[in-house]
N, C-alpha and C positions, 0 to 999 in steps of 0.2 A: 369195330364191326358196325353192320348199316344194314337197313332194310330197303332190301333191291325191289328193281321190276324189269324184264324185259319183255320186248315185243320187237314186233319186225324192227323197227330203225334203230333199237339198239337198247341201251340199260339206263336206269333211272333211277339215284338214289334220294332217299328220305333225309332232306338236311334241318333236322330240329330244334328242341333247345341246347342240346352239348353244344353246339358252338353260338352261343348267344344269337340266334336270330328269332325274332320275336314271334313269327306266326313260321310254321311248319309246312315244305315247300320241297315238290319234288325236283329236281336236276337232272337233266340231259346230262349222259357221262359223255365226253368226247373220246371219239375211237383213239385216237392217239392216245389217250390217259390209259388205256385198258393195258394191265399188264399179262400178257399170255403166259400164263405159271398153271398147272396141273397138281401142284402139291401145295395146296391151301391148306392148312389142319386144323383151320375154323370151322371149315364149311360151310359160312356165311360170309356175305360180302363184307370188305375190306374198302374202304375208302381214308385218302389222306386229301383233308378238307380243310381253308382257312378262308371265312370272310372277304379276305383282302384279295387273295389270287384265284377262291376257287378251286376246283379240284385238280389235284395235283397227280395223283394215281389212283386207280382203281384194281380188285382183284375179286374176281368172280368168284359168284359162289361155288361149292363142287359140285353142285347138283344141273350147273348149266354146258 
């Protein structure tokens, strides 16, 4: 789980300390990465995030 933002161009996650990056830094999600699912049972954003590639999928929160 990950603390979003959206706005007109799109979603924005918080990439922090969990993956070793030293100063905390928001991300443009890329529309392709967005996964269209309706039954999230977090209710908070979902992101699959690695240093090296970057994000990999994203899944909205329910509230969007």
């Amino acid at each position: 789980m990950v603390e979003s933002r959206q706005d007109r161009d799109g979603y924005e996650v918080l990439i922090d300390g969990r993956w070793r990056m030293s100063v905390p830094f928001w991300l443009r999600v890329p529309p392709n990465r967005i996964i269209d699912r309706v039954d999230n049972p977090t209710n908070r954003a979902v992101v699959c995030f690695t240093p090296e590639a970057g994000i990999l999928c994203f899944v909205r929160p329910a509230d969007s």
